[in-house]
C-alpha positions in Angstrom: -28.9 -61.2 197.2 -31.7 -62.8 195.7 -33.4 -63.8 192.3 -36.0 -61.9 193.1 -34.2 -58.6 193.3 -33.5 -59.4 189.3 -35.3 -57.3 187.3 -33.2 -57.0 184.4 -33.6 -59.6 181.8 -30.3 -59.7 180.2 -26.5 -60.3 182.2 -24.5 -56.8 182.7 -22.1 -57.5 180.5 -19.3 -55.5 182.7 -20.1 -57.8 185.8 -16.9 -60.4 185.8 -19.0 -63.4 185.6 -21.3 -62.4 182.6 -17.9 -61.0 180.8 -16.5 -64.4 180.8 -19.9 -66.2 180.3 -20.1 -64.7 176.9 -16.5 -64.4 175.7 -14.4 -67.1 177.9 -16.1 -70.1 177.6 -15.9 -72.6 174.5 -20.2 -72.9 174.8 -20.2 -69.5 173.1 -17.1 -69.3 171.0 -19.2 -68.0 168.3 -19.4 -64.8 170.7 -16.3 -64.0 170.8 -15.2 -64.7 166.9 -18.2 -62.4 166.1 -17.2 -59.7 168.3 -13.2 -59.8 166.9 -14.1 -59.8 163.1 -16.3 -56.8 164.1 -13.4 -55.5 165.8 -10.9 -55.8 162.8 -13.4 -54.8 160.5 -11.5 -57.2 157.7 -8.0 -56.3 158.4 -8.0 -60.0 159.5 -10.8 -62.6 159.5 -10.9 -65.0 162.7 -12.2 -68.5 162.0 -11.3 -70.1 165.1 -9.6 -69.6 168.7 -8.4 -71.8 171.3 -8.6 -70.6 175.0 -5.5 -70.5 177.4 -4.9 -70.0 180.8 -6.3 -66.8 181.8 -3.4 -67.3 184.9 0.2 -66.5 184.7 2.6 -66.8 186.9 6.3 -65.0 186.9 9.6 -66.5 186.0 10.6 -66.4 190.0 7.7 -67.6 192.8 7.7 -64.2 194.1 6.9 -62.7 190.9 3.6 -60.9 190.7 0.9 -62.7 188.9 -1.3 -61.7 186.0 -5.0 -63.0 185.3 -6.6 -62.0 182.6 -10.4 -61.8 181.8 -10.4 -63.6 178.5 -7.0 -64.7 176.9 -6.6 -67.0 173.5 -5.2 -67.6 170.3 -6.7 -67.9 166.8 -6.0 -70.7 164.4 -2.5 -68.7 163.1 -1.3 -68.8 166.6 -1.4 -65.3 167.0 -2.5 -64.1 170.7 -5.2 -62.8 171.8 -5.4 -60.7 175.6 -9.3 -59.0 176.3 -9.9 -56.9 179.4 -12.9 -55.6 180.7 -11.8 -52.9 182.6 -14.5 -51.7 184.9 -13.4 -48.9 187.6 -10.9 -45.9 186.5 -7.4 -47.2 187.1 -4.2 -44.6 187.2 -1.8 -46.3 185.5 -4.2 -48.5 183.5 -1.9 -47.5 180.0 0.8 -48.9 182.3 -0.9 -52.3 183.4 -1.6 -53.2 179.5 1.5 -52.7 178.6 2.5 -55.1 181.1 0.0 -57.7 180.3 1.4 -57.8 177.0 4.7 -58.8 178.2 3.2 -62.3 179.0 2.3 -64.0 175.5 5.3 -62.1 174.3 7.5 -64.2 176.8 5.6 -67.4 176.7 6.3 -67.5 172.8 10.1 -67.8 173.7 11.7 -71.3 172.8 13.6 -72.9 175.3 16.5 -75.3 174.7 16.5 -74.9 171.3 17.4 -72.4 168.7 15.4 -69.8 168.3 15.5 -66.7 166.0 12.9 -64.3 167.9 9.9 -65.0 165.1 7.2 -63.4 167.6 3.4 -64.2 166.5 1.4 -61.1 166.6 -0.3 -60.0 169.8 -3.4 -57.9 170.0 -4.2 -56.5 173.8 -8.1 -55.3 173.9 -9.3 -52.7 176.6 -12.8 -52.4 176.6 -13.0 -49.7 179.7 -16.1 -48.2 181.4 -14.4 -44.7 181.6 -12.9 -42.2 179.3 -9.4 -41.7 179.2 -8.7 -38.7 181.3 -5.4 -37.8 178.9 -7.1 -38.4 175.2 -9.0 -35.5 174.1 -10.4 -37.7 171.0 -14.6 -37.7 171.1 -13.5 -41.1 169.4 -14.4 -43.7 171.5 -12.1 -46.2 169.3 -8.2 -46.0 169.7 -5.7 -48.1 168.0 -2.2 -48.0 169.2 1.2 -49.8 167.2 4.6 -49.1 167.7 5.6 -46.2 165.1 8.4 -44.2 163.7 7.8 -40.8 165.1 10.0 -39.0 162.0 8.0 -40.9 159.4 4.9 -41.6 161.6 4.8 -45.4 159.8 4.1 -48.0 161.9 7.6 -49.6 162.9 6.0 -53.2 164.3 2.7 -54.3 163.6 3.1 -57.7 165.7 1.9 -55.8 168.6 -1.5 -53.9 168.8 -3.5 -52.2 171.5 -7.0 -51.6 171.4 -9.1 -48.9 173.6 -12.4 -49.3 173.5 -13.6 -45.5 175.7 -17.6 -47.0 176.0 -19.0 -43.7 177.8 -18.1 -41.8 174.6 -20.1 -44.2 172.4 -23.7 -42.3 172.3 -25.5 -43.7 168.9 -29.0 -45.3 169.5 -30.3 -47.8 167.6 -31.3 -45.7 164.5 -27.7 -44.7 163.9 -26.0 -48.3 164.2 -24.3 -48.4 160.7 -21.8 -50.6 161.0 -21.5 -55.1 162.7 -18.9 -52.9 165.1 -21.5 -50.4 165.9 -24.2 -53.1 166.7 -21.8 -55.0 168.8 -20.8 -51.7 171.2 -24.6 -50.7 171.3 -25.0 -54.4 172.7 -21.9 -53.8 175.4 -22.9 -50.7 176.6 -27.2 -51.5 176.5 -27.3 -55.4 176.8 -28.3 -54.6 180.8 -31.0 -52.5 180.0 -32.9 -54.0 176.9 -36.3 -56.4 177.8 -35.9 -57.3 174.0 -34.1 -57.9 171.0 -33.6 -54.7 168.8 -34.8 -55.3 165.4 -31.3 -53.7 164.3 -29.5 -56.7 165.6 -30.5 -59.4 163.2 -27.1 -61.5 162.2 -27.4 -64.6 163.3 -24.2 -64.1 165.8 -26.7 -61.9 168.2 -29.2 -65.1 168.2 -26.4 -66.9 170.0 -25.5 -63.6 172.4 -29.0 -62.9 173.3 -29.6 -66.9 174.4 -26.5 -67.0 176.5 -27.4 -63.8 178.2 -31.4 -64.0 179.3 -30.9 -65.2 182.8 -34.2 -66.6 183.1 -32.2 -69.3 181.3 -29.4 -69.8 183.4 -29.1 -72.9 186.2 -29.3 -72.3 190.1 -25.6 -72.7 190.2 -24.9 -69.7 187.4 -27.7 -67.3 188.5 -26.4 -67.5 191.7 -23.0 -66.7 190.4 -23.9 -63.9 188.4 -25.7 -62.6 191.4 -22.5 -62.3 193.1 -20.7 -60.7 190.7 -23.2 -58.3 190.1 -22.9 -57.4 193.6 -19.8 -56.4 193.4 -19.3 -54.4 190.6 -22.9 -52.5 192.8 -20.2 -52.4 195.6 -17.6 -50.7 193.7 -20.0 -48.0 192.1 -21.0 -47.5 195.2 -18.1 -47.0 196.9 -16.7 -44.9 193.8 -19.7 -42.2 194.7 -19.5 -42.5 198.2 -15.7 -41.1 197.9 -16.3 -38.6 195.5 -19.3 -37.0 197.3 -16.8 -37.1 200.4 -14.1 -35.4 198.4 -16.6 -32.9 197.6 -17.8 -32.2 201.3 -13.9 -32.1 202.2 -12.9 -29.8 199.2 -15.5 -27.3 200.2 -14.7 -27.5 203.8 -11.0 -26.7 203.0 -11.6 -24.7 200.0 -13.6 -21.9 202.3 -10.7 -22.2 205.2 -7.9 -21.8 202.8 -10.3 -18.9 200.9 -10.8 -16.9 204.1 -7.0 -17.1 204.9 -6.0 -15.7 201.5 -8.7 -13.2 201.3 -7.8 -11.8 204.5 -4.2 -11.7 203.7 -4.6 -10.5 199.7 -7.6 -7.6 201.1 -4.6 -6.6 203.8 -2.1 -6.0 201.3 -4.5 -4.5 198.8 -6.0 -2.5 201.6 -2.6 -1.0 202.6 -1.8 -0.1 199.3 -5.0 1.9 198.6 -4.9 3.3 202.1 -2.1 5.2 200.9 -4.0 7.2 198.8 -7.4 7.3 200.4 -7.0 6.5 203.8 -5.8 2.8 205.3 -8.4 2.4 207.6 -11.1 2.3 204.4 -8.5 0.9 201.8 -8.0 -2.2 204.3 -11.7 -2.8 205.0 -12.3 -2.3 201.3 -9.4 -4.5 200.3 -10.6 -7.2 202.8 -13.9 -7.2 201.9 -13.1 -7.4 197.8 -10.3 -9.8 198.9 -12.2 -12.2 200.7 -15.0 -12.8 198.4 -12.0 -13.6 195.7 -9.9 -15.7 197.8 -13.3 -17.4 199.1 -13.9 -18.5 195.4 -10.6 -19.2 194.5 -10.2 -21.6 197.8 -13.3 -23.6 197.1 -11.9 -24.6 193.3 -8.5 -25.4 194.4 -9.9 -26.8 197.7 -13.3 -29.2 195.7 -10.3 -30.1 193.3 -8.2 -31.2 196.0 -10.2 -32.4 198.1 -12.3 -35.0 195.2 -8.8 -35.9 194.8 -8.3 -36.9 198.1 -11.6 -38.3 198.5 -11.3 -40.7 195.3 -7.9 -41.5 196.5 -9.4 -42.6 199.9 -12.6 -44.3 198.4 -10.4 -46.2 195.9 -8.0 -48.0 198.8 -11.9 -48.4 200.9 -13.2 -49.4 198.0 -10.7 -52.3 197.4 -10.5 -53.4 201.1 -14.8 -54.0 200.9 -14.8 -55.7 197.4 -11.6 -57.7 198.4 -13.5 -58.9 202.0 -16.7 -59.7 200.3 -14.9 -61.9 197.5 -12.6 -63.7 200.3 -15.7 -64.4 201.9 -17.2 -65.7 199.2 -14.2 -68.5 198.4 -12.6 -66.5 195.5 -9.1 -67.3 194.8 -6.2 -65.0 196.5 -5.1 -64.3 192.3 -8.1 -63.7 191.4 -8.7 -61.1 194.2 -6.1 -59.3 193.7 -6.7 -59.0 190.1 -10.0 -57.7 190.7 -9.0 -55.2 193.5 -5.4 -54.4 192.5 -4.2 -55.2 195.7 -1.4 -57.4 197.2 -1.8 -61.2 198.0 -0.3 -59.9 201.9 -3.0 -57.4 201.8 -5.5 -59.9 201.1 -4.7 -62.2 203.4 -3.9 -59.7 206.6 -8.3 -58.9 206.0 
C-alpha cells in the first residue's frame, strides 16, 4: 500500500495501530482520561493513569498468553483493561471474562500476608458489532456482579463495559452529552475532512492533532498503512464468507426442498387420493408440496449454509490476516491476539 491510496484525513480509529496511537501512548494521555471521565459520567473522576504491560504471560510457560490493546491504572491503583474489538467473536463475553482474571491475579501479594483487598477493575469493550444475544436498542451496557433475589449489586470492584457502536445512530445535531461526542468521534473519526463544530472541549483539540495523518512521520504513516490493511483484509474476508454461505445455503436449501416436497406431496397426495382419486391427489400433493418444501429448504438451507460459510471464512480469514502480519515481522503474541489462533498454528504458515 501506498500514501497515495489515503484519502481519508483522519486514522480509523478501529485499525490496531490508530487504537493504540490515541489511547496507549503517554504523548496523548489526555485522550484517554478524556474519553474515561466521559465513560463514567462522574461516578469517578480520573486525573491520571500509568500504562502497563499490555503482555501477560501465564503462571506455567505453557500457559496461554493475553495482550491487551490498551491496559493501565489510574492514580488510586485501580485497573484499567480497554479492547477494541473489531470482527464478531463467539465467545467474546467468554474472552473478557478471562482477561479480567489477569489484573485480578497480578494484584496478589506474594510472600507476605495478604488479606485479599482487591483494587477495582473496570474491563471496557468497545465492539464493532452488536451483540447477537442482547435485544437492548441500547448501545451502552454495564455489567457488575449482582444478587439475583435482591437484584443489588453484590461486588462493585469488578465492572464490564459494552460499548454495541453499530447501534449508536445520533448525528451531530443530537450529541447531548461529552459521552455522546466521544462515540460520534469513534464511530465517524474515519470519515470526517473537518472538525464538527459540536466538538469544541479542548480534549478533542488534542484528539483531532494526533489523528490527521498528514501529520504523522514516514515511519507511523507507514504503520498505520499496514494496519489499515488488515482490518480491509478481514472485512473482506468476512463478506467474502458470507456471500459464500449464501450461494451454498441456496444450493442446499433447493436440494433438501425438492426432497421434502416430493416426499410431504407423496404423503399428502396419497391421502387425498383416497377420496378423489390417487393418481390426482399425488400430482396435486406433489405439486403444493414441493413449492412448500422448496421454500422451507432455502431458509433452513441460506441459514445453514451462511453458518457454514462464516464458520469457514472466519478460520480463512485468520490464516490470511495471520500470513500477512508474520510477513510483516509482527510478534507470534501479538498474532495470535489479533487472529485468535494458536502460536503452533502460527508458526506451521
Amino acid at each position: 500500500m501506498c500514501s497515495e491510496g489515503l484519502r481519508e484525513r483522519y486514522v480509523n480509529p478501529y485499525t490496531d495501530f490508530a487504537f493504540k496511537l490515541l489511547f496507549g501512548t503517554d504523548l496523548n494521555k489526555e485522550i484517554l482520561i478524556g474519553f474515561l471521565n466521559a465513560l463514567f459520567d462522574g461516578k469517578q473522576v480520573i486525573e491520571d493513569v500509568t500504562y502497563l504491560n499490555t503482555e501477560h504471560l501465564g503462571s506455567k510457560e505453557t500457559d496461554r498468553r493475553a495482550v491487551f490493546d490498551v491496559y493501565c491504572e489510574n492514580e488510586k491503583g485501580e485497573k484499567i483493561l480497554i479492547e477494541m474489538q473489531r470482527g464478531e467473536q463467539q465467545f467474546f463475553k467468554d474472552r473478557s471474562i478471562y482477561y479480567a482474571t489477569y489484573p485480578i491475579r497480578e494484584q496478589a501479594i506474594k510472600g507476605e500476608i495478604w488479606d485479599y483487598e482487591l483494587k477495582a477493575v473496570y474491563v471496557i469493550g468497545i465492539l464493532n458489532f452488536a451483540l447477537d444475544d442482547v435485544s437492548s436498542s441500547s448501545f451502552r451496557h454495564e455489567v457488575k456482579l449482582m444478587d439475583t433475589t435482591t437484584h443489588e449489586v453484590f461486588f462493585d470492584k469488578l465492572t464490564f463495559v459494552y460499548l454495541e457502536m453499530p447501534k449508536f445512530h445520533k448525528t451531530e445535531q443530537e450529541l447531548d452529552t461529552l459521552f455522546d461526542k466521544w462515540m460520534f468521534v469513534l464511530k465517524n473519526l474515519a470519515r470526517l475532512m473537518e472538525r464538527p463544530t459540536a466538538l469544541q472541549e479542548r480534549v478533542f483539540n488534542r484528539l483531532f492533532e494526533a489523528a490527521e495523518i498528514a501529520q504523522f512521520s514516514k515511519e507511523n504513516l507507514y504503520a498505520y498503512e499496514e494496519s489499515l490493511k488488515v482490518y480491509r483484509d478481514w472485512n473482506n474476508v468476512i463478506d467474502t464468507a458470507i456471500q459464500k454461505g449464501i450461494a451454498r445455503g441456496m444450493e442446499e436449501g433447493l436440494v433438501k426442498g425438492m426432497e421434502e416436497g416430493i416426499a410431504k406431496g407423496m404423503e399428502e397426495g396419497i391421502a387425498k387420493g383416497m377420496e378423489e382419486g390417487i393418481a390426482k391427489g399425488m400430482e396435486e400433493g406433489i405439486a403444493k408440496g414441493m413449492e412448500e418444501g422448496i421454500v422451507k429448504g432455502m431458509e433452513e438451507g441460506i441459514a445453514k449454509g451462511m453458518e457454514k460459510g462464516i464458520a469457514e471464512g472466519e478460520w480463512m480469514k485468520a490464516q490470511t490476516i495471520a500470513g500477512n502480519l508474520k510477513n510483516a515481522g509482527l510478534s507470534i503474541a501479538e498474532i495470535a491476539k489479533v487472529t485468535g489462533l494458536s502460536e503452533d498454528e502460527i508458526n506451521s504458515l
